[in-house]
C-alpha positions as CSV (number, residue, x, y, z in Angstrom):
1,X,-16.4,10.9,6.1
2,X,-15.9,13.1,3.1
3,X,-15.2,12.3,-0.8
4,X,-12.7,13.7,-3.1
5,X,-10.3,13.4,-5.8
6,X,-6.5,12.6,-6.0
7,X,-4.4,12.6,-9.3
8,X,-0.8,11.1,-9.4
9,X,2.1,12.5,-11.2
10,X,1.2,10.9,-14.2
11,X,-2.2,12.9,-14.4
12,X,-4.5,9.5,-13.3
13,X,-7.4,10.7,-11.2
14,X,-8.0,8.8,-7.9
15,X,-10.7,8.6,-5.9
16,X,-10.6,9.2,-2.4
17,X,-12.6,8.7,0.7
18,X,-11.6,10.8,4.0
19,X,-12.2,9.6,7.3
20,X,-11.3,12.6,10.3
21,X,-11.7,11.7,13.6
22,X,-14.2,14.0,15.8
23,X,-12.3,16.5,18.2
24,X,-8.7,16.0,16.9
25,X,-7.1,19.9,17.3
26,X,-3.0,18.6,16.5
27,X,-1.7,17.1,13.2
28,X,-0.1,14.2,14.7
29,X,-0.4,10.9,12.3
30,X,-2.3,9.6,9.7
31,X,-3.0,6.7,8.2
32,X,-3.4,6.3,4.2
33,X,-4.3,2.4,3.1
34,X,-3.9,0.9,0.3
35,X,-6.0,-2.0,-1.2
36,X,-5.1,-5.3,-2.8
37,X,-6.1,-6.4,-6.7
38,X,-9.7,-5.8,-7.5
39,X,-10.6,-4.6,-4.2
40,X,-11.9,-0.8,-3.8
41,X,-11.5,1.7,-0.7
42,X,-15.6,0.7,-0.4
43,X,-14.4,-3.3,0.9
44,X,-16.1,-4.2,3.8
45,X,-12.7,-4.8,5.2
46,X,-11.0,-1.3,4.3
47,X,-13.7,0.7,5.8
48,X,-13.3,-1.7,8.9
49,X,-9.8,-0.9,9.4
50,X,-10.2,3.0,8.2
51,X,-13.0,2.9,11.0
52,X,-10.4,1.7,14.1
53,X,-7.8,3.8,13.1
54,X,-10.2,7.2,13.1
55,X,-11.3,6.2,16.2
56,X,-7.5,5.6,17.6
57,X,-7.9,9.3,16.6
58,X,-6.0,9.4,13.5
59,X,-7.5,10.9,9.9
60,X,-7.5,8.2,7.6
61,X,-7.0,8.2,3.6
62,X,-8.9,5.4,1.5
63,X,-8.8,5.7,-2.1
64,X,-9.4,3.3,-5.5
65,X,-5.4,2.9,-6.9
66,X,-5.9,3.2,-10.5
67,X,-8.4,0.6,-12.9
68,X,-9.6,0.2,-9.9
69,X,-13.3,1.3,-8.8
70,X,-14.3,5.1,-9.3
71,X,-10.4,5.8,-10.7
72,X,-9.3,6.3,-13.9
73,X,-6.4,4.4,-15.4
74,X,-5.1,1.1,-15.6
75,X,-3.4,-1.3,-13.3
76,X,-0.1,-2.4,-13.3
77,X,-0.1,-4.7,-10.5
78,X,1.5,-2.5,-8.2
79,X,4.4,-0.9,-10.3
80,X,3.0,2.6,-11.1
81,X,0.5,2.0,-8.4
82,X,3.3,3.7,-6.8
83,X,2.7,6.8,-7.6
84,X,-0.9,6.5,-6.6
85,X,0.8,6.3,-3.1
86,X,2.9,9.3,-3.8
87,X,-0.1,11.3,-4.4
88,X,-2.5,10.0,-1.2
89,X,0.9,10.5,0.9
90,X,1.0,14.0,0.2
91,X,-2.8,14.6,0.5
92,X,-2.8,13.3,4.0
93,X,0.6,15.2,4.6
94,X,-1.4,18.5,4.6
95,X,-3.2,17.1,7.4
96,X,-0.6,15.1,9.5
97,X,3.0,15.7,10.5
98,X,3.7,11.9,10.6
99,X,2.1,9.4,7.7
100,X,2.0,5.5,8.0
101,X,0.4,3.9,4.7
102,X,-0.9,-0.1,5.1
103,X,-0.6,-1.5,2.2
104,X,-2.2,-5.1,0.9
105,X,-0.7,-7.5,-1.3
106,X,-0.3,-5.8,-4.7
107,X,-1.3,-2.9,-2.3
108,X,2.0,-3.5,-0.3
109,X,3.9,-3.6,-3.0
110,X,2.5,-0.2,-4.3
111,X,3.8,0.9,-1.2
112,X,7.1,-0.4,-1.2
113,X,7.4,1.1,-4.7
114,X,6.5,4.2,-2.8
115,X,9.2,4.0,0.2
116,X,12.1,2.6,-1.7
117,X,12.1,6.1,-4.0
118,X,12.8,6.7,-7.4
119,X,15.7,4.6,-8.3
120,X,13.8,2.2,-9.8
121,X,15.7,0.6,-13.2
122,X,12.3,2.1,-15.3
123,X,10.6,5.0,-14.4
124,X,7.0,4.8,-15.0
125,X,5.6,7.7,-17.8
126,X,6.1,11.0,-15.8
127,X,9.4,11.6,-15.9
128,X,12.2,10.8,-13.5
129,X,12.5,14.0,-12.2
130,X,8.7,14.6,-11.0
131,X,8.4,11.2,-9.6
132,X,11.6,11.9,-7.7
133,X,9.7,14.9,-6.2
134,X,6.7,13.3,-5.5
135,X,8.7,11.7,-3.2
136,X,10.9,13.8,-1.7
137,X,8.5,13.9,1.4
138,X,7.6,10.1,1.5
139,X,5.9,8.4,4.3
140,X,7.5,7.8,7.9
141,X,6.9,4.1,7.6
142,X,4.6,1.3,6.7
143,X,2.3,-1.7,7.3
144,X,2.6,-4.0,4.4
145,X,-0.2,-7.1,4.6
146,X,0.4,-10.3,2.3
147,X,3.0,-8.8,0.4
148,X,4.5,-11.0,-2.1
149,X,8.2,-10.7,-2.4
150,X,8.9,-12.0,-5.6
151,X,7.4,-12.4,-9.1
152,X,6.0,-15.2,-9.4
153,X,2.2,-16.8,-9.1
154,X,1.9,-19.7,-7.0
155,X,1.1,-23.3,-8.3
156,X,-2.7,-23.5,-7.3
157,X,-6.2,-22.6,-8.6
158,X,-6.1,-19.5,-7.4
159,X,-2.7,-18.4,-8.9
160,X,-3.8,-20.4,-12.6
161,X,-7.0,-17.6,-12.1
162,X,-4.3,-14.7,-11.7
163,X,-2.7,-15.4,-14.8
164,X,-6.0,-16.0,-16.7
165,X,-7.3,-12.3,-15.2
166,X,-4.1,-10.5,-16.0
167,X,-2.4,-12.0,-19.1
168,X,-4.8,-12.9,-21.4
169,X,-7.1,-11.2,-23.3
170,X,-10.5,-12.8,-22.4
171,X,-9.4,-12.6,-19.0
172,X,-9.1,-8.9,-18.3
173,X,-12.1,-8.1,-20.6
174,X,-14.2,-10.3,-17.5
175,X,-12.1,-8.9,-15.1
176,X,-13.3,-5.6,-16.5
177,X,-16.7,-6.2,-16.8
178,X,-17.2,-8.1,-13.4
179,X,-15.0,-6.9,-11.1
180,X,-14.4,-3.2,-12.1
181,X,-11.0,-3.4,-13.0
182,X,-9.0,-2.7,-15.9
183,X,-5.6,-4.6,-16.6
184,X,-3.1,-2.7,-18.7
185,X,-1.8,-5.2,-21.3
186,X,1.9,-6.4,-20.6
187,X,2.7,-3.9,-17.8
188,X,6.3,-2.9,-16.9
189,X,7.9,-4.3,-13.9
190,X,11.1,-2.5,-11.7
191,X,13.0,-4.8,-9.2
192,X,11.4,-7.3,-7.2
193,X,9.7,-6.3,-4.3
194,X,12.7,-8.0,-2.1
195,X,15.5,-6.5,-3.7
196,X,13.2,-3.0,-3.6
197,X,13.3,-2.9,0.1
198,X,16.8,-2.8,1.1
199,X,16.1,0.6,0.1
200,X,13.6,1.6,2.6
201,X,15.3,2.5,5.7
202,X,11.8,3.8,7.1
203,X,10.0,1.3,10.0
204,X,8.0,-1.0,8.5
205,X,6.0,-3.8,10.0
206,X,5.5,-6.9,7.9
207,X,2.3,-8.7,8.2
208,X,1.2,-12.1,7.1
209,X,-1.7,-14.8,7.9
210,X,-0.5,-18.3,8.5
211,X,-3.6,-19.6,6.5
212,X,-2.8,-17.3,3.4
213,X,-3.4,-19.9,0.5
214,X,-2.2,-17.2,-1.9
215,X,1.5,-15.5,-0.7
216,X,3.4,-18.2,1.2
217,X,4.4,-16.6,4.9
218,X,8.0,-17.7,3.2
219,X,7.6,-14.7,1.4
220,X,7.4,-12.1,4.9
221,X,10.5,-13.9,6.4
222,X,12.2,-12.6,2.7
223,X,10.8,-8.9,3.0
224,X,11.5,-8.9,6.6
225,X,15.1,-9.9,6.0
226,X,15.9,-7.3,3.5
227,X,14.6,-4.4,4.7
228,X,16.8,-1.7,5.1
229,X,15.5,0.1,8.4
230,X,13.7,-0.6,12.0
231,X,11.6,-4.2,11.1
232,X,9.0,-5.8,12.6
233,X,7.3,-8.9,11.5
234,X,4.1,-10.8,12.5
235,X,2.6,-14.0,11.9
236,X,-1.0,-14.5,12.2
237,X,-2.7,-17.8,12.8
238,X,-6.1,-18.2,11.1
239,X,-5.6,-15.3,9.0
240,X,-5.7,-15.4,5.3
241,X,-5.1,-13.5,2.0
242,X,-4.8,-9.4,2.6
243,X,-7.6,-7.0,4.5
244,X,-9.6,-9.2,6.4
245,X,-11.7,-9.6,9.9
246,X,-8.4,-11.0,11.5
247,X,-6.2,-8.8,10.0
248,X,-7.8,-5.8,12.1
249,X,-6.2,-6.1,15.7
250,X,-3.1,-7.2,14.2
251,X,-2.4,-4.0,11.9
252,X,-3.8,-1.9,15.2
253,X,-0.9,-3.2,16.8
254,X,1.6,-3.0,14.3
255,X,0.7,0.8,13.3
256,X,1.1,1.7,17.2
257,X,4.6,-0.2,16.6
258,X,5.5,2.4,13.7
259,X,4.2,5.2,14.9
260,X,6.6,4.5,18.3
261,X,9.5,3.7,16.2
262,X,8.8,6.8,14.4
263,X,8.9,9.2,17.1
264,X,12.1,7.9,18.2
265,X,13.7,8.3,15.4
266,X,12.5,11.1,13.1
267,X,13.9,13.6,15.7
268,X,17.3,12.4,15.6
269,X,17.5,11.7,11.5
270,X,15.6,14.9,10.3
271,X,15.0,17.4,13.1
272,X,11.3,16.6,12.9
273,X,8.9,16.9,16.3
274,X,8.1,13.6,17.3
């Protein structure tokens, strides 16, 4: 496990974590995740799943998306988060013929940000033209973990604490102060993360735990449905919001299912070895 630093298009430093598996002497796959809203890439439950994937044998790619931990920046809630994915994407493709990225919640939607391309209605600060060629070599598909699919904050406690962390100013100073994260004020949204994915036409598994009291599982079945390319989706009892103990075995399975879809496909579309 080795540390280092990313930077996006936009010039935000990232920090990374690198997890290579002992022995490995091909490029094969890799697997870059990407963490949920004031979480870090040191969560118990990231270095869990970076841990069973380098042991499958694949290098992994953790890394804080920006306000977030030891990176610069501010978050947007997963719109220029995007091109935090962009930038770990093409660290790991140095390393790896083949990249799946697992993204959590406002991860995931980082990550669809990051699949669907640059045709969003807004391009983030960076210009059109460099975030188009940031991802011109975008992942070969995706995990995406309690992913909302449209925006809106749920009707309960927690989603009345969103709001209070995100849109008002007392709330992101504490959210600052006690979680480590920094909320840009009044952040730009693109498209919804459902309309975003008909453009993906990548493999991607969608993931979701049945006791999520935070993304309604209605919300996977809407993802699912639009997606553009080779879909997968799987419900998981007793599993709740994002990165957690029961989300492990389930996202084992479910990259195994893209890196198979994968090597069936990218030959055919792209003259790529399997």
């Amino acid at each position: 496990m080795s540390s280092s630093d990313l930077v996006a298009v936009d010039g935000v430093r990232l920090a990374a974590r690198w997890w290579r598996p002992r022995g490995r002497d091909d490029r094969g796959e890799g697997v870059v995740i990407v963490h949920g809203f004031c979480s870090s890439k040191d969560a118990p439950a990231i270095e869990l799943i970076a841990l069973r994937q380098s042991a499958a044998g694949r290098p992994v790619l953790t890394f804080d998306l920006r306000g977030h931990g030891q990176s610069d920046g501010v978050t947007t809630l997963g719109w220029r988060e995007g091109l935090d994915v962009d930038a770990a994407v093409a660290a790991l493709r140095l390393d790896c013929d083949r990249v799946v990225v697992v993204g959590s919640s406002m991860g995931g939607v980082a990550t669809i940000e990051h699949l669907a391309g640059s045709e969003a209605p807004t391009a983030p600060a960076g210009g059109a033209a460099e975030i188009a060629a940031a991802r011109a070599d975008r992942a070969d598909g995706a995990v995406i973990v309690a992913t909302p699919a449209r925006w809106h904050v749920p009707r309960s406690s927690r989603g009345v604490l969103a709001l209070a962390m995100t849109q008002t100013r007392a709330g992101r100073a504490v959210t600052a102060r006690r979680m480590g994260t920094r909320v840009a004020v009044r952040p730009g949204r693109g498209l919804e993360p459902v309309r975003r994915v008909a453009a993906i036409t990548r493999p991607v598994a969608v993931l979701h735990g049945l006791a999520d009291r935070f993304v309604a599982p209605s919300a996977a079945d809407a993802l699912h449905g639009a997606l553009g390319g080779p879909r997968l989706l799987d419900f998981v009892p007793d599993m709740g919001h994002g990165f957690c103990p029961a989300a492990a075995e389930p996202i084992d399975d479910a990259v195994a299912w893209v890196v198979d879809q994968v090597a069936e496909t990218r030959p055919h579309a792209e003259g790529r070895a399997p």
